[in-house]
PDB file of the backbone (N, CA, C, O) and the ligand in Angstrom, with CONECT records:
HET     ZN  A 101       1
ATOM      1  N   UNK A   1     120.225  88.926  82.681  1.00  0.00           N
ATOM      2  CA  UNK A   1     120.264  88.944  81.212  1.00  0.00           C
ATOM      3  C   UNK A   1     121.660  88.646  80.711  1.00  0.00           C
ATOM      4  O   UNK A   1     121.786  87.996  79.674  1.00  0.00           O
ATOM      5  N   UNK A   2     122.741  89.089  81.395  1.00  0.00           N
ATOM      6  CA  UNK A   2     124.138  89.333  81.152  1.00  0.00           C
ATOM      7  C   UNK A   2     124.351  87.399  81.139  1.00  0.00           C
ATOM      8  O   UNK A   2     124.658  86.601  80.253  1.00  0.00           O
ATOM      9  N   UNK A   3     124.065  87.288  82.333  1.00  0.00           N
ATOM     10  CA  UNK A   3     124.037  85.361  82.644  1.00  0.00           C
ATOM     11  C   UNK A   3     123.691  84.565  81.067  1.00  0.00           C
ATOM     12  O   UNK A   3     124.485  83.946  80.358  1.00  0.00           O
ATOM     13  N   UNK A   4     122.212  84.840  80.830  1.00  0.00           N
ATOM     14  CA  UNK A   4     121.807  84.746  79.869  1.00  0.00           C
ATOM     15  C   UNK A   4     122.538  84.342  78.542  1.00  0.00           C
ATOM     16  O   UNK A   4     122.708  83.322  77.874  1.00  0.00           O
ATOM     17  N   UNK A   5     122.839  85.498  78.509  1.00  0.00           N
ATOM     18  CA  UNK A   5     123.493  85.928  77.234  1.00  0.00           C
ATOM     19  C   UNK A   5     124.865  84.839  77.165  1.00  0.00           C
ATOM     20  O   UNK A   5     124.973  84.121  76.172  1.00  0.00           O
ATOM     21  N   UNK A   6     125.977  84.760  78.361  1.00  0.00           N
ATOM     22  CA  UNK A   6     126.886  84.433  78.298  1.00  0.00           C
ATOM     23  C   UNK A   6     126.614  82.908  77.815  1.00  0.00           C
ATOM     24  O   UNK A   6     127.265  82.401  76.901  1.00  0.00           O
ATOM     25  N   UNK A   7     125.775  82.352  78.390  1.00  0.00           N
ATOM     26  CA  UNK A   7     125.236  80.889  78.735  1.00  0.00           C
ATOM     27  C   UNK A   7     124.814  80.427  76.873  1.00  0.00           C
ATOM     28  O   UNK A   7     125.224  79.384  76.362  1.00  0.00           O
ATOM     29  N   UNK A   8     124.192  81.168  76.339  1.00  0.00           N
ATOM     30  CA  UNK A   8     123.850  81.229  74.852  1.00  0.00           C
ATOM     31  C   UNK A   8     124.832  81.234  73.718  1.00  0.00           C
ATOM     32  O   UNK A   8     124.647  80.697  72.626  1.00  0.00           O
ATOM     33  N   UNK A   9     125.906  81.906  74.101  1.00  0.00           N
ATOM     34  CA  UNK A   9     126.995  82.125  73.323  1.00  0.00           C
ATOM     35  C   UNK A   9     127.876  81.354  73.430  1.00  0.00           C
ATOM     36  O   UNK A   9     128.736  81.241  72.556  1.00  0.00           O
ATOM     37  N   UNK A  10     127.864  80.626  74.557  1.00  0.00           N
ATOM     38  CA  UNK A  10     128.745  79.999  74.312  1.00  0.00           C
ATOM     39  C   UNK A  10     128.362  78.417  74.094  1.00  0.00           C
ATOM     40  O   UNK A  10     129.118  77.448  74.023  1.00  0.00           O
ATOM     41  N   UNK A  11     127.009  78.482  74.017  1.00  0.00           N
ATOM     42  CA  UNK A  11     126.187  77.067  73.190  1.00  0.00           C
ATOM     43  C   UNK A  11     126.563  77.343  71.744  1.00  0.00           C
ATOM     44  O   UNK A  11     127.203  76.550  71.054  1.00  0.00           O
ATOM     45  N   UNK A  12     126.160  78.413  71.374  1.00  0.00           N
ATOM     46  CA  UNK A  12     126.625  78.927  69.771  1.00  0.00           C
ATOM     47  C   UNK A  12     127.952  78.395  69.276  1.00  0.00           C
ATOM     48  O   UNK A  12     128.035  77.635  68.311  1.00  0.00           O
ATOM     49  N   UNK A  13     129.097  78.873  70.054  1.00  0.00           N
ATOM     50  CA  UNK A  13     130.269  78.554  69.803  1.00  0.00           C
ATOM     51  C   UNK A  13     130.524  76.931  70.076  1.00  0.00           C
ATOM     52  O   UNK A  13     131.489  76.452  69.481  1.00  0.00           O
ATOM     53  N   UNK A  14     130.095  76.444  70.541  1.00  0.00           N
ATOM     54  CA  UNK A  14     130.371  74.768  70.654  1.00  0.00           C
ATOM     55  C   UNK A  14     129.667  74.582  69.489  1.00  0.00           C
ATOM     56  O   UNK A  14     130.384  74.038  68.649  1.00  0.00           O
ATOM     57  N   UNK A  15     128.573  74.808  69.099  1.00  0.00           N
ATOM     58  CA  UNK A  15     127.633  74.037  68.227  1.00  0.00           C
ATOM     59  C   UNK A  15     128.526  74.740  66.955  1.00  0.00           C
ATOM     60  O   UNK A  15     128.938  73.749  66.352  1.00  0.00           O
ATOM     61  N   UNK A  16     128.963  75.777  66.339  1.00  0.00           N
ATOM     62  CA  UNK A  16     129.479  76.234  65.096  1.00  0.00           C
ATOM     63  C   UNK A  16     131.087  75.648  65.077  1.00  0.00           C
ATOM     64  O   UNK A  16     131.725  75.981  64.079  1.00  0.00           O
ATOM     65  N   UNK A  17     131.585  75.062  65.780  1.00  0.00           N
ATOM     66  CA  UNK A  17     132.868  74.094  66.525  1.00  0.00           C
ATOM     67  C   UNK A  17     132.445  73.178  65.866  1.00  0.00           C
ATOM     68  O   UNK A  17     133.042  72.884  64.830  1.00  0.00           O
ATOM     69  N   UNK A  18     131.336  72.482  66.252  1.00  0.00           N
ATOM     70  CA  UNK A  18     130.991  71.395  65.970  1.00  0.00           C
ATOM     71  C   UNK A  18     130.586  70.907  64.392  1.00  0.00           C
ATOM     72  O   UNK A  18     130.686  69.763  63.948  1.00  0.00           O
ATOM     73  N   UNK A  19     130.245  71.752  63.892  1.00  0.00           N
ATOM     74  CA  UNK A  19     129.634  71.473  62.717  1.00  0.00           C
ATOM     75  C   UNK A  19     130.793  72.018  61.684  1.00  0.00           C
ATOM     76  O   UNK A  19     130.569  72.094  60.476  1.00  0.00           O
ATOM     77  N   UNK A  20     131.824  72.323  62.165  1.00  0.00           N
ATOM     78  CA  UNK A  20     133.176  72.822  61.622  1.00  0.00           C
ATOM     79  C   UNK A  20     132.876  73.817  60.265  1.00  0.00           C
ATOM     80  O   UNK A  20     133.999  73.771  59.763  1.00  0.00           O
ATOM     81  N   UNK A  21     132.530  74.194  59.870  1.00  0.00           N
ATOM     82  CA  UNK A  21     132.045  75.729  59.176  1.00  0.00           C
ATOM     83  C   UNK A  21     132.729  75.430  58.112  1.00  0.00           C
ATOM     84  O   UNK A  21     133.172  76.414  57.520  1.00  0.00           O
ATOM     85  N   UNK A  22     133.092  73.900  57.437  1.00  0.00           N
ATOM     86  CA  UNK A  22     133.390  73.893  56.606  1.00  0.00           C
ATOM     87  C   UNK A  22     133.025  73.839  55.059  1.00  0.00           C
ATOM     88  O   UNK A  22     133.654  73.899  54.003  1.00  0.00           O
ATOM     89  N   UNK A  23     131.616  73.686  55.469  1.00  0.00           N
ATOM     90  CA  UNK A  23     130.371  73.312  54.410  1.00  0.00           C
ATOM     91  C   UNK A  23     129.345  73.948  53.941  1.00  0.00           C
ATOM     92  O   UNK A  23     128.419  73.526  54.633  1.00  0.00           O
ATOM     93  N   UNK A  24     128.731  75.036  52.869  1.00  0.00           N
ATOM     94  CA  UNK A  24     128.031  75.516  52.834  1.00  0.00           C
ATOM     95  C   UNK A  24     128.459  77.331  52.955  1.00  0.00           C
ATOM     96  O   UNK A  24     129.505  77.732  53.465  1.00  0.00           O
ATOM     97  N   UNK A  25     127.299  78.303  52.313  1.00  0.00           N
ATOM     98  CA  UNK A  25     128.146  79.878  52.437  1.00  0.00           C
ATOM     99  C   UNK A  25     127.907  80.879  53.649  1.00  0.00           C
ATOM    100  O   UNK A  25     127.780  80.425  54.786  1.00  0.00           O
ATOM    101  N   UNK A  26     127.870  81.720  53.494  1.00  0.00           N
ATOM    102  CA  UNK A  26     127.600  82.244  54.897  1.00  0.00           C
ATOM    103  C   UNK A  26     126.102  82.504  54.981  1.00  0.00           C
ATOM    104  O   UNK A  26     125.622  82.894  56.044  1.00  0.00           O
ATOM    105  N   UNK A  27     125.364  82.309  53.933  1.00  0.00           N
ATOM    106  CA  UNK A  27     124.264  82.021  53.957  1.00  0.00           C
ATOM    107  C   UNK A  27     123.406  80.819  54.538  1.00  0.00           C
ATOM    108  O   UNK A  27     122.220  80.951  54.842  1.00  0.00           O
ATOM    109  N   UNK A  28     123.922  79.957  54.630  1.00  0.00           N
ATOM    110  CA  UNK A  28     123.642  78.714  55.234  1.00  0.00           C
ATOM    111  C   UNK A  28     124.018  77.932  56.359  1.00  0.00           C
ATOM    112  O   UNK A  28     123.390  77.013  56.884  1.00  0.00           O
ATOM    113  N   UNK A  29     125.563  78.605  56.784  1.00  0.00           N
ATOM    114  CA  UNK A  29     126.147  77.610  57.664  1.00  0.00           C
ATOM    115  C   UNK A  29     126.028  78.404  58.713  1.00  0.00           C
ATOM    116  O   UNK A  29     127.068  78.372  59.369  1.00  0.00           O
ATOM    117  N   UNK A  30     125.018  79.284  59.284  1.00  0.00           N
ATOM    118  CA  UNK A  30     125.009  79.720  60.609  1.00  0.00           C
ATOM    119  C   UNK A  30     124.457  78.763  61.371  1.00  0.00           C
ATOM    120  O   UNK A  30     124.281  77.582  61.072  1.00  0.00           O
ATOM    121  N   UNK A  31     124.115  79.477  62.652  1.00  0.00           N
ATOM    122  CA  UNK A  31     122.697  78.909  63.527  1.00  0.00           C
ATOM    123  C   UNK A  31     121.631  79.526  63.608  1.00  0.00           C
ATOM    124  O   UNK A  31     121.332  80.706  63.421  1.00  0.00           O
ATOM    125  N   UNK A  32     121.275  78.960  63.795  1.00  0.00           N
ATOM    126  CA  UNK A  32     119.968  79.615  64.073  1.00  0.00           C
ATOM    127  C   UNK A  32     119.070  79.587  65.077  1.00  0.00           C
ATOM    128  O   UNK A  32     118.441  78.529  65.055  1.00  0.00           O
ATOM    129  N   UNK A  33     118.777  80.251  65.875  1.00  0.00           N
ATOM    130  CA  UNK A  33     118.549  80.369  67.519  1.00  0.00           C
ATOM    131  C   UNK A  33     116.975  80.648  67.319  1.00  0.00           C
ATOM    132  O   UNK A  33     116.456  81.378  66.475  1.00  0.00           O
ATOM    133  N   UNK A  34     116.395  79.926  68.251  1.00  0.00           N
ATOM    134  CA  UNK A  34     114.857  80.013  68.538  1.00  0.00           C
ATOM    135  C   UNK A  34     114.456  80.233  69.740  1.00  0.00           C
ATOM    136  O   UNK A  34     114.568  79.336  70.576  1.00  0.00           O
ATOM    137  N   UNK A  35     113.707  81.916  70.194  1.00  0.00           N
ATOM    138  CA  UNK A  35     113.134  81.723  71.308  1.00  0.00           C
ATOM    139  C   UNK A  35     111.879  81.402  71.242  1.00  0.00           C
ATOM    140  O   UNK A  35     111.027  81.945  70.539  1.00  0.00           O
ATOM    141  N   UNK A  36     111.696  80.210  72.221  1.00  0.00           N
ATOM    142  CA  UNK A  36     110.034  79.824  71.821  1.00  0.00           C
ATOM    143  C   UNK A  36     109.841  79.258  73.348  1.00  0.00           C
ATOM    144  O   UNK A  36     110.569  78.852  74.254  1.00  0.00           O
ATOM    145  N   UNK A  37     108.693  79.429  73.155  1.00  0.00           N
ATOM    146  CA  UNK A  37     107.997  78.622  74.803  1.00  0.00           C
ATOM    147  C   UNK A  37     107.817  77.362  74.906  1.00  0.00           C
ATOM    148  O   UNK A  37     106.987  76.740  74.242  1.00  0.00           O
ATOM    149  N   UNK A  38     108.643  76.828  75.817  1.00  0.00           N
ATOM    150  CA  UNK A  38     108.817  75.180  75.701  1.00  0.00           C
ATOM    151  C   UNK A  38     107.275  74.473  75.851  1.00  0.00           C
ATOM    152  O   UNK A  38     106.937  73.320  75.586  1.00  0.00           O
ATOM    153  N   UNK A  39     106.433  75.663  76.403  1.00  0.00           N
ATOM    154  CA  UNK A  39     104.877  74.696  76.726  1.00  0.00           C
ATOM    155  C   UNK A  39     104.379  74.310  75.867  1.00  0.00           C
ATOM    156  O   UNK A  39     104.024  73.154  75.636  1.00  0.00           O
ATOM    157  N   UNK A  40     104.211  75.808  74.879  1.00  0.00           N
ATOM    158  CA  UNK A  40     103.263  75.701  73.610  1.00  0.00           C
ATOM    159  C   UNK A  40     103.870  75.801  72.506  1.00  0.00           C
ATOM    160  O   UNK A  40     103.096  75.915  71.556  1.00  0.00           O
ATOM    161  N   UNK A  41     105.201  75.807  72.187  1.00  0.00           N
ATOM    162  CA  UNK A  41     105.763  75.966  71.056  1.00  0.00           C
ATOM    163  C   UNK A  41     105.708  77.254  70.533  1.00  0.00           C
ATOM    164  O   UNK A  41     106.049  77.327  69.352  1.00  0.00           O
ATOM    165  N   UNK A  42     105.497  77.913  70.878  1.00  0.00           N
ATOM    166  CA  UNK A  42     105.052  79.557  70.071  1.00  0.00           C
ATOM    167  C   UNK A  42     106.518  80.023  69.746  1.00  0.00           C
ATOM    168  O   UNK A  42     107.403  79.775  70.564  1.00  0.00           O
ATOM    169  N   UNK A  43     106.663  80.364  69.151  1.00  0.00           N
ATOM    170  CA  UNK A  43     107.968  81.444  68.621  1.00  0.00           C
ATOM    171  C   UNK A  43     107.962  82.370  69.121  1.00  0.00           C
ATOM    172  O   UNK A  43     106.978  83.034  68.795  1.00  0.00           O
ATOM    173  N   UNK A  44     108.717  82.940  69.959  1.00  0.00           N
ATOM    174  CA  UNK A  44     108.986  84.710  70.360  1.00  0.00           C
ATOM    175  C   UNK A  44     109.871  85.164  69.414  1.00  0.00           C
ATOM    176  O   UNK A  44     109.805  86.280  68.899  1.00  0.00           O
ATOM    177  N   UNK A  45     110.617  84.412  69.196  1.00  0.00           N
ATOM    178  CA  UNK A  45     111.826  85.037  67.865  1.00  0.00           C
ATOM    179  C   UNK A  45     112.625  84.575  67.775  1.00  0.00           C
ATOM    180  O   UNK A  45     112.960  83.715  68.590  1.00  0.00           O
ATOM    181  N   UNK A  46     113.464  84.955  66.569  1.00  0.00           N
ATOM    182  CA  UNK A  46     114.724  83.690  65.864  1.00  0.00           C
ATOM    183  C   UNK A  46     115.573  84.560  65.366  1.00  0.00           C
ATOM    184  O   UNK A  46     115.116  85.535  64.770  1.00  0.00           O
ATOM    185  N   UNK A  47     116.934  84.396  65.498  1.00  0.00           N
ATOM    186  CA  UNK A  47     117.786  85.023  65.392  1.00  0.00           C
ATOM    187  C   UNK A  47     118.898  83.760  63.957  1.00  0.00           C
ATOM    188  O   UNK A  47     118.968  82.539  63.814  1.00  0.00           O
ATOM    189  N   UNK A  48     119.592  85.061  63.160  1.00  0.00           N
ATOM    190  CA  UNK A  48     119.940  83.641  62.443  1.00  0.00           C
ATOM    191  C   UNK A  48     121.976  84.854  62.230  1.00  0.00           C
ATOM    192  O   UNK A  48     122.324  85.867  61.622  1.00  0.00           O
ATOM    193  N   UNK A  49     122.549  83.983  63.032  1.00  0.00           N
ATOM    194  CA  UNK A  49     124.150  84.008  62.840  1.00  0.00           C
ATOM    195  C   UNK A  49     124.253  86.067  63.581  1.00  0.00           C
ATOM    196  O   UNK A  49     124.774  87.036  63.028  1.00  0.00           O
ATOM    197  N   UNK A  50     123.583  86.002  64.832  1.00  0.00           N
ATOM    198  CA  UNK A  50     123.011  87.004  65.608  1.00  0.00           C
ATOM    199  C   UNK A  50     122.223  88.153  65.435  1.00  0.00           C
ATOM    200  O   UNK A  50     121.946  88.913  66.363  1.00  0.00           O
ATOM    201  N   UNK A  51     121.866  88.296  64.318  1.00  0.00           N
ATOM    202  CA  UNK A  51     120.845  88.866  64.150  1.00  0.00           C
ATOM    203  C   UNK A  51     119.120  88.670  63.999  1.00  0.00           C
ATOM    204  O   UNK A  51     118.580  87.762  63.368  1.00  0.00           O
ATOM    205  N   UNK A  52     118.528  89.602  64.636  1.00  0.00           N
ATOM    206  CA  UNK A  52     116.940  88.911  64.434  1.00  0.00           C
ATOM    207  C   UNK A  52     116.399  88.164  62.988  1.00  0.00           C
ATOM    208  O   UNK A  52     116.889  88.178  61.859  1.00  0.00           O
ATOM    209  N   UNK A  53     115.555  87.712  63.362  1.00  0.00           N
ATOM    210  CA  UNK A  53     114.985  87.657  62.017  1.00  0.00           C
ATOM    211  C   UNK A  53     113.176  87.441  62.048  1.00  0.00           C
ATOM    212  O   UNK A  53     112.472  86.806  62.833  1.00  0.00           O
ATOM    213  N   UNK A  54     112.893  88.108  61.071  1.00  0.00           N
ATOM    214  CA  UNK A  54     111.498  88.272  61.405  1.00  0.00           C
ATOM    215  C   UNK A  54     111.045  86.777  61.317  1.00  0.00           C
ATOM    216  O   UNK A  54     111.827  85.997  60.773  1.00  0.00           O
ATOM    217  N   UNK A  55     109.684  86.232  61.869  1.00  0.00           N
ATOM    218  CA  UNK A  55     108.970  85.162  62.195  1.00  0.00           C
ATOM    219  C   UNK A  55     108.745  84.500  60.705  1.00  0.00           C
ATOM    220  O   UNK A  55     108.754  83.269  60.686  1.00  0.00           O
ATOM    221  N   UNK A  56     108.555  85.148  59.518  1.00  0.00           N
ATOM    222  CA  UNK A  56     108.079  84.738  58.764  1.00  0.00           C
ATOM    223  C   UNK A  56     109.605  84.143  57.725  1.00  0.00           C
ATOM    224  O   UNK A  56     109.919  83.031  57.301  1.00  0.00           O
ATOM    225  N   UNK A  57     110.214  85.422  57.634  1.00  0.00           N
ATOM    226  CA  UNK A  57     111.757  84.403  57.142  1.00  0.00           C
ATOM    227  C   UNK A  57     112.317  83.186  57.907  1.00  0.00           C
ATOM    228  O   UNK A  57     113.241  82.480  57.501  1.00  0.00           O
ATOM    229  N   UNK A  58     111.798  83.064  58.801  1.00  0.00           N
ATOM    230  CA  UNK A  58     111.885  82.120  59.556  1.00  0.00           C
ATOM    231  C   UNK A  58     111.836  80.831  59.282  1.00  0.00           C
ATOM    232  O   UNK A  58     112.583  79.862  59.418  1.00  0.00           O
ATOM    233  N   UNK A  59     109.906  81.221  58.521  1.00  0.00           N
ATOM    234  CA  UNK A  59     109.688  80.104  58.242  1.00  0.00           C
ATOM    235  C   UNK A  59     110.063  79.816  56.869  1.00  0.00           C
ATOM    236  O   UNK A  59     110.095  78.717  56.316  1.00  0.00           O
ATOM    237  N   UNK A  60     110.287  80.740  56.489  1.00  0.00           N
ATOM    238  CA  UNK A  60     110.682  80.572  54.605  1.00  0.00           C
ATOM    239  C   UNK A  60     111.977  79.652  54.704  1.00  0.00           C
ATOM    240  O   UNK A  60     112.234  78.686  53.985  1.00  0.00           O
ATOM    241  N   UNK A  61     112.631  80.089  55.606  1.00  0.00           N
ATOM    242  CA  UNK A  61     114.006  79.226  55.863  1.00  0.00           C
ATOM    243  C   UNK A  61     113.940  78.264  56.235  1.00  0.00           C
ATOM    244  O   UNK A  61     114.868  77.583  55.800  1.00  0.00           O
ATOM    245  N   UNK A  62     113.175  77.636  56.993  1.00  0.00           N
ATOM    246  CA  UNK A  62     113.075  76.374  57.633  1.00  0.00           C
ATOM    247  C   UNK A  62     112.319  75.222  56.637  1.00  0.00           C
ATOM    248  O   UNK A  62     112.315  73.996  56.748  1.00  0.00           O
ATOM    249  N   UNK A  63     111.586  76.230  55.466  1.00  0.00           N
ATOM    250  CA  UNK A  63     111.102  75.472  54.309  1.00  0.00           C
ATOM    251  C   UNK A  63     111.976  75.172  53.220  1.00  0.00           C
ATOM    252  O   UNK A  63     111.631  74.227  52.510  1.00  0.00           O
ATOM    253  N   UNK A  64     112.915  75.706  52.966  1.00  0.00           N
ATOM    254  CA  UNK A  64     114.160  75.374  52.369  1.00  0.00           C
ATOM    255  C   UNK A  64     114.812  74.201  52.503  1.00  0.00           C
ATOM    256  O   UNK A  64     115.207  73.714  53.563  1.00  0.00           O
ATOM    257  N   UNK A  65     114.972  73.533  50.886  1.00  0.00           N
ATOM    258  CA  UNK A  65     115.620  72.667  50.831  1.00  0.00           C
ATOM    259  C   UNK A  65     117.139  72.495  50.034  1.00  0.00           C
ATOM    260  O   UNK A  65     118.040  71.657  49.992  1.00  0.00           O
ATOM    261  N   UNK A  66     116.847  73.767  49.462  1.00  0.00           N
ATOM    262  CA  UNK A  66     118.549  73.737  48.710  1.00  0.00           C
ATOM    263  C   UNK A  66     118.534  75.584  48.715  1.00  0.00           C
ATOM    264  O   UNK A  66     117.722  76.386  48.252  1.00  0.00           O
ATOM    265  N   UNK A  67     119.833  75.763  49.464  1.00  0.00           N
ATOM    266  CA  UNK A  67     120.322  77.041  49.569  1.00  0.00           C
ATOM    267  C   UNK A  67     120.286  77.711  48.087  1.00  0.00           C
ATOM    268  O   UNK A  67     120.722  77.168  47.072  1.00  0.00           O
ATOM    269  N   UNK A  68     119.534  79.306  48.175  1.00  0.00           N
ATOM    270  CA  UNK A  68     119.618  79.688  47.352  1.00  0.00           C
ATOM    271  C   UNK A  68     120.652  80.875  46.726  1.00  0.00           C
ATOM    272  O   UNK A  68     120.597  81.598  45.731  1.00  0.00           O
ATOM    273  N   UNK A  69     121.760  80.674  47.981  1.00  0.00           N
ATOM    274  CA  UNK A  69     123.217  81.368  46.948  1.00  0.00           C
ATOM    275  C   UNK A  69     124.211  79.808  46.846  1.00  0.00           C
ATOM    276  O   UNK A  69     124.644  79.844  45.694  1.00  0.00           O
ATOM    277  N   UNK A  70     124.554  78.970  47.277  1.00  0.00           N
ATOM    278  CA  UNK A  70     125.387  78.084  47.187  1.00  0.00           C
ATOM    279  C   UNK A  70     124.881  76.674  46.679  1.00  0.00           C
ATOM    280  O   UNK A  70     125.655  75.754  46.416  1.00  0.00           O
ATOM    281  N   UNK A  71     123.585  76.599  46.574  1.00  0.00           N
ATOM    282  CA  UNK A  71     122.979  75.631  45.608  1.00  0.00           C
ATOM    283  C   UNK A  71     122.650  74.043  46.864  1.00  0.00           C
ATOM    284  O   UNK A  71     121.985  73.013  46.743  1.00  0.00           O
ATOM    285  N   UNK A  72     123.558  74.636  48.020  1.00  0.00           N
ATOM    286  CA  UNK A  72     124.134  73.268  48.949  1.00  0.00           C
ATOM    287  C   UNK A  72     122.568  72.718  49.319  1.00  0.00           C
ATOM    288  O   UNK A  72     121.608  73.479  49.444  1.00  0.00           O
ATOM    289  N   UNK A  73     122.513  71.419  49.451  1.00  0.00           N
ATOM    290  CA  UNK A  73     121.108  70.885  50.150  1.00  0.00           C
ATOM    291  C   UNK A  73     120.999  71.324  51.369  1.00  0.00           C
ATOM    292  O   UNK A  73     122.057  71.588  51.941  1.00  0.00           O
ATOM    293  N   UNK A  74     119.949  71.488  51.973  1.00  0.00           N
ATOM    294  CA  UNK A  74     119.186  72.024  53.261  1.00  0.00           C
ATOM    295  C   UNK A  74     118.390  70.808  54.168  1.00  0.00           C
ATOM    296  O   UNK A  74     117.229  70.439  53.992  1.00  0.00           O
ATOM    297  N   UNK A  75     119.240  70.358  55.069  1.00  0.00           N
ATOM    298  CA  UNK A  75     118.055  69.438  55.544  1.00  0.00           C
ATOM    299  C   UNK A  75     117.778  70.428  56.815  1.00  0.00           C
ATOM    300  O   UNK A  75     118.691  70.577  57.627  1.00  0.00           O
ATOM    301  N   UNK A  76     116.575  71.085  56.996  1.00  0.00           N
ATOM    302  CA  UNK A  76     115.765  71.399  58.201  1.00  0.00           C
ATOM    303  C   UNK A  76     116.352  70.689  59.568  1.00  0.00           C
ATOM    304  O   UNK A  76     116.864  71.309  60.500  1.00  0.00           O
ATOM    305  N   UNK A  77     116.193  69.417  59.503  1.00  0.00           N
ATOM    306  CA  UNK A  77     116.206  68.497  60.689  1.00  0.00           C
ATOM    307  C   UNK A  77     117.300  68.389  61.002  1.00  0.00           C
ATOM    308  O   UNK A  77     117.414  67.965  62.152  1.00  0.00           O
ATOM    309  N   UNK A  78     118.601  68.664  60.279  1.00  0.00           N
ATOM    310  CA  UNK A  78     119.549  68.353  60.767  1.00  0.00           C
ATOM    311  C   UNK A  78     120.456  69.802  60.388  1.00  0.00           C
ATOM    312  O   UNK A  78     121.565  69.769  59.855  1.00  0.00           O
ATOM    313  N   UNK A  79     119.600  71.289  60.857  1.00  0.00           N
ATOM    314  CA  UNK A  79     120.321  72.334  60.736  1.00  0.00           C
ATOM    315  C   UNK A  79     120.757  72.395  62.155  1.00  0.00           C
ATOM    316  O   UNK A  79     120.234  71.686  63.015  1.00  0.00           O
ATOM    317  N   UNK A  80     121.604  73.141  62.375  1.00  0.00           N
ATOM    318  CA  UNK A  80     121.963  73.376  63.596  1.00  0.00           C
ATOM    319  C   UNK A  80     120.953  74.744  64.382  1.00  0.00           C
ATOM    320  O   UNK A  80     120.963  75.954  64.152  1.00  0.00           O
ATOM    321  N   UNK A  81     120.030  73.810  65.496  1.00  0.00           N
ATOM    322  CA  UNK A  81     119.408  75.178  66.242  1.00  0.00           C
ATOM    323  C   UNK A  81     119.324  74.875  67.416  1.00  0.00           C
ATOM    324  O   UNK A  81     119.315  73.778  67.974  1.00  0.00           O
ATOM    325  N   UNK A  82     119.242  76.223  67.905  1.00  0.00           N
ATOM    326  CA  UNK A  82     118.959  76.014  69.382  1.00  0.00           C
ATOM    327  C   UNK A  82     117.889  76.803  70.069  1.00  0.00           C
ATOM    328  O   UNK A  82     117.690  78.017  70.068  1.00  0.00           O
ATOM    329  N   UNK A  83     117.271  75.859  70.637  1.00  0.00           N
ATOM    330  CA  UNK A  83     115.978  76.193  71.241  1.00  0.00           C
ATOM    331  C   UNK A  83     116.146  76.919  72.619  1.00  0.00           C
ATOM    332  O   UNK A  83     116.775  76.292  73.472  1.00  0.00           O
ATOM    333  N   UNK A  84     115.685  78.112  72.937  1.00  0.00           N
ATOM    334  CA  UNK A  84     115.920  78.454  74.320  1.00  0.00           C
ATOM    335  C   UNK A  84     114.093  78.687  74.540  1.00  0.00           C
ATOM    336  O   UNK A  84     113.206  79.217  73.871  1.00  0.00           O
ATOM    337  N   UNK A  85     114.157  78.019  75.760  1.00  0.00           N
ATOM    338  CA  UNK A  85     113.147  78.099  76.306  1.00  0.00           C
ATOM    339  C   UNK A  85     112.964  79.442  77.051  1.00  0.00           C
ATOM    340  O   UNK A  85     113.861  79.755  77.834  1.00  0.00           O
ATOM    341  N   UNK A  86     111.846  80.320  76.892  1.00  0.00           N
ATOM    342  CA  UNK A  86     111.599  81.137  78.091  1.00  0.00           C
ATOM    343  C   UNK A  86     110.147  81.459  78.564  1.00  0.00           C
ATOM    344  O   UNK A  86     109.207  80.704  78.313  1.00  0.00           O
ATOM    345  N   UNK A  87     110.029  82.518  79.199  1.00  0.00           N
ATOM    346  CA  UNK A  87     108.977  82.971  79.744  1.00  0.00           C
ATOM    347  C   UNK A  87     108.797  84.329  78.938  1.00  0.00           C
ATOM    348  O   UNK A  87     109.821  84.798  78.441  1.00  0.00           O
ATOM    349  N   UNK A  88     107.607  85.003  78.760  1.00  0.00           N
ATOM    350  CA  UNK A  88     107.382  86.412  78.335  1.00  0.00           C
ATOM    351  C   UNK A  88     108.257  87.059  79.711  1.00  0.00           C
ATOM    352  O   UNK A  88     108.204  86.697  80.886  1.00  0.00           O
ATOM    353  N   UNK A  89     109.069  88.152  79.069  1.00  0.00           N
ATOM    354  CA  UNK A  89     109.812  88.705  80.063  1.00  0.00           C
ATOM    355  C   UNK A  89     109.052  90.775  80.020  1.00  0.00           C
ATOM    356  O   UNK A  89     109.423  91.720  80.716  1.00  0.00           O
ATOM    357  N   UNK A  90     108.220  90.748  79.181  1.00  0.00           N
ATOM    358  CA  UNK A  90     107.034  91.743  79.215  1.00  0.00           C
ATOM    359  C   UNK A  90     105.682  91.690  78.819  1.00  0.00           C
ATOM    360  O   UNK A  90     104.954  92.670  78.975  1.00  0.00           O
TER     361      UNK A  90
HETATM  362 ZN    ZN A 101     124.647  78.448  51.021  1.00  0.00          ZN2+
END
């Protein structure tokens, strides 16, 4: 898990590097992390700037097209996420 974890964080940190955090409030310019099953697509859960977030804000967020504290446009497709593939681990 420890492996895990390290391996994730520090995808986070390249990708929030990358997108230089210069744009948008702290409402918007996180990441947003998806565990989902690479077979079937299912969502196990989404985490947004490390904290969970339930399945359904999820999707409210991913339906968003203009941030609603900073007004900034939202393109979905080109938010920054990262998909981790896994297995049910219970
Ligand atoms: Zn914003």
């Amino acid at each position: 898990m420890s492996a895990y974890a390290t391996s994730l964080e520090r995808r986070l940190e390249a990708l929030e590097a990358a997108s230089g955090g210069d744009s948008g409030c702290d409402r918007c310019s996180g990441t947003l992390v998806i565990v989902s099953n690479v077979i079937t697509g299912e969502i196990h859960s989404a985490s947004w700037r490390g904290e969970d977030m339930p399945e359904e804000e999820f999707h409210e967020r991913r339906a968003e097209t203009r941030c609603s504290r900073c007004g900034r446009k939202l393109d979905p497709d080109e938010a920054p996420v990262i998909k981790v593939g896994g297995r049910r681990s219970a």
